[in-house]
Structure formats: C-alpha cells, structure tokens
VOGU-3710 file (C-alpha; in Angstrom, 3 decimals, decimal comma):
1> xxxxxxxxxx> 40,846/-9,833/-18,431  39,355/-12,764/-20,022  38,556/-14,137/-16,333  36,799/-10,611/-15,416  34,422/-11,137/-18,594  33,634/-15,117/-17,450  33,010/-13,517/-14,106  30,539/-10,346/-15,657  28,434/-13,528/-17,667  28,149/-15,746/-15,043
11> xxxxxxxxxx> 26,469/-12,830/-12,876  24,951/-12,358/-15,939  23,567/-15,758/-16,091  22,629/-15,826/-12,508  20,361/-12,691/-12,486  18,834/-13,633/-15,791  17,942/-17,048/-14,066  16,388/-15,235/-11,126  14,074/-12,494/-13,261  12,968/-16,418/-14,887
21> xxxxxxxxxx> 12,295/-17,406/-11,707  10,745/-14,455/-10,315  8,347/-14,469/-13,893  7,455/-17,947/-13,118  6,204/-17,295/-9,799  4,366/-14,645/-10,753  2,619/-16,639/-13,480  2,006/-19,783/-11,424  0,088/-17,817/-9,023  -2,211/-16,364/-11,448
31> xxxxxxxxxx> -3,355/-19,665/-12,784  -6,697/-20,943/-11,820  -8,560/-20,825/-8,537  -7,797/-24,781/-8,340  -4,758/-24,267/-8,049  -5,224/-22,033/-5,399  -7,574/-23,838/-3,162  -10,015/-21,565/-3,259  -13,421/-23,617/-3,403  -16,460/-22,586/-5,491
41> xxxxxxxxxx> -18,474/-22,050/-2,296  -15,609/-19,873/-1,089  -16,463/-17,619/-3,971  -19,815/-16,882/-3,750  -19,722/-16,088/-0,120  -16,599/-13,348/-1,444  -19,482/-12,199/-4,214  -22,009/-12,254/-1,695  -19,956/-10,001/1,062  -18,593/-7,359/-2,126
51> xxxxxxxxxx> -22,456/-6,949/-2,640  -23,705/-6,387/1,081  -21,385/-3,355/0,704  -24,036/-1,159/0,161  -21,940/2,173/1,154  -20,107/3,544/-1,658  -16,828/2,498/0,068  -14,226/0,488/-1,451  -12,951/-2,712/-0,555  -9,479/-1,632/-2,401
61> xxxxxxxxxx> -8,962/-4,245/-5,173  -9,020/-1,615/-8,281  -8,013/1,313/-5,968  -4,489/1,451/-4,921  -4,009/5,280/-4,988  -3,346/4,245/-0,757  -0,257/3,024/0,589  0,113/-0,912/0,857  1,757/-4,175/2,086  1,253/-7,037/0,323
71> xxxxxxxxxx> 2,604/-10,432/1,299  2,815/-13,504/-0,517  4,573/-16,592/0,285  6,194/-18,516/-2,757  5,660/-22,571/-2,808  6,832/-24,913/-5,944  9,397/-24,355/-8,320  10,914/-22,154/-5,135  9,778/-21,235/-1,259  10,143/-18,216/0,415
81> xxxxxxxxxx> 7,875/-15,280/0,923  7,559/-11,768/-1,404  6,358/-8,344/0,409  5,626/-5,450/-2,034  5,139/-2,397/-0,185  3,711/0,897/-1,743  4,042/4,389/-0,434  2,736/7,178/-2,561  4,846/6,959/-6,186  7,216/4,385/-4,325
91> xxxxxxxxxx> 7,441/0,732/-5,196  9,231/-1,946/-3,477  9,368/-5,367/-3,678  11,405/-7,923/-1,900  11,887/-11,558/-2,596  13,370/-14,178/-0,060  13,448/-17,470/-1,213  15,997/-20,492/-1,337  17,235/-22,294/-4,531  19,616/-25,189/-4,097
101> xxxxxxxxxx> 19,876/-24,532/-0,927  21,304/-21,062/-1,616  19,292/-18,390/0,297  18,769/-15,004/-2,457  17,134/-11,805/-1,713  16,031/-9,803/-4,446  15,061/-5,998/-4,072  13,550/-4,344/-6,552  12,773/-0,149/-6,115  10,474/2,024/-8,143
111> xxxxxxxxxx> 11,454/5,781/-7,273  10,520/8,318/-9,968  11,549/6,918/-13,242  13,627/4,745/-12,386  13,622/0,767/-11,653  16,492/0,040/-8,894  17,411/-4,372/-8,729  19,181/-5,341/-6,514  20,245/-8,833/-5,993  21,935/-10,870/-3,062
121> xxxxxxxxxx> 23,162/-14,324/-3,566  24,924/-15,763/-1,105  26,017/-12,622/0,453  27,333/-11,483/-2,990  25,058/-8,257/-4,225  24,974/-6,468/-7,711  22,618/-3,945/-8,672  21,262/-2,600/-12,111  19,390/0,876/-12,318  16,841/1,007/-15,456
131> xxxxxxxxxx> 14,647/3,825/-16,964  11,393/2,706/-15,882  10,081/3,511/-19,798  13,192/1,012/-21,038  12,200/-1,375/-18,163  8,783/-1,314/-19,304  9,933/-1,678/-23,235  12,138/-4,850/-22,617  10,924/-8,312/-23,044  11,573/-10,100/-19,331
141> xxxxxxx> 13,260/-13,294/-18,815  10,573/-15,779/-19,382  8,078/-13,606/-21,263  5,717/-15,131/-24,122  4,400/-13,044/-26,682  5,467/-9,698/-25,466  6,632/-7,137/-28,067
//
C-alpha cells in the first residue's frame, strides 16, 4: 500500500513537472520579437502587407471561428515540436519533445466541457479528465499572479 501511494506521487510529480514545462514554453515564446528573430524591417513589411488588404477579408489572426493547424517547434529549456489542431468546438494539442533523453508526448483534448490530458512517458501513459470551468479556475504549474 504504502509503495502504491510513492508510485501515485511520483506520477504526480512527473505530470506536475511537465504542465511546468509546457507553461514555460508557452511563456518563452511570447517574449519579445528579439528573441524571436524577427527584425524591425521584417515588421513593417508584415504592417505594410495587413494594410494593402484593401478587401474586407481577413487574414485570420483574431478570427478563429475556422478550423486550424498550428505548428510550433519547441527549442531551449526542451526540443520537440507542438501541433494544436482545431475543428469546430474541438481542441487538440499535442506535444513531442525530449527531456533527459526521455522522449514524452503529451495530448491534451477539449471536447464539450471537458479538458482530456493525456500523458506518455516512456511508453508509460496516465490520463486526467477536468471540467473545463475547474480547468479554467485552477492556478497551472508555473503560473504567476493568477487567482
């Protein structure tokens, strides 16, 4: 018994490490254009193409009422790639990277009201299913300054 509750906190311990990494990723690649190597030049030829579009349409960066694939690919703290994909309500996000030379996989699903996660490390999967409201209520791994 006492070795099936060291087992439950070391998964524990291992998904709340990889929500911390997953927040860190996110953040890192929201800092500054710098970082990203986008040039100032770079940015005023983007401004100058969003205003040549003269026809009402949208390019698609504040509408996402469309279905999507997004891919990013993760450098720094970890590598790997991340693909959201969006179809109607439908969310899904997957993460590949390697950490210590351990390759994880992290799925996570929005169906509904719910918030499927589903994580693989080395070949060893356990999944949590969240009300999306609770989800959206808890502070994640890494958070600053969210009530």
């Amino acid at each position: 018994m006492i070795l099936k509750i060291f087992i439950d906190l070391f998964k524990l311990k291992i998904i709340l490490l990889m929500l911390t990494l997953f927040v860190l990723t996110f953040y890192s690649c929201s800092k500054d254009e710098t970082k990203t190597g986008i040039e100032k030049n770079e940015k005023e030829n983007v401004a100058e193409e969003k205003k040549e579009n003269t026809e009402g349409t949208s390019s698609g960066d504040s509408d996402l009422s469309d279905d999507f694939i997004i891919t990013f690919k993760l450098e720094g703290a970890m590598n790997g790639d991340m693909t959201m994909y969006r179809s109607g309500k439908k969310l899904k996000q997957i993460i590949n990277t390697e950490i210590m030379g351990m390759p994880n996989k992290n799925h996570v699903y929005i169906i509904d009201n719910f918030v499927f996660t589903v994580t693989e490390i080395k070949g060893k999967k356990m999944g949590v299913k969240t009300n999306i409201q609770d989800y959206n209520k808890q502070k994640q791994s890494g958070e600053i300054g969210r009530a």
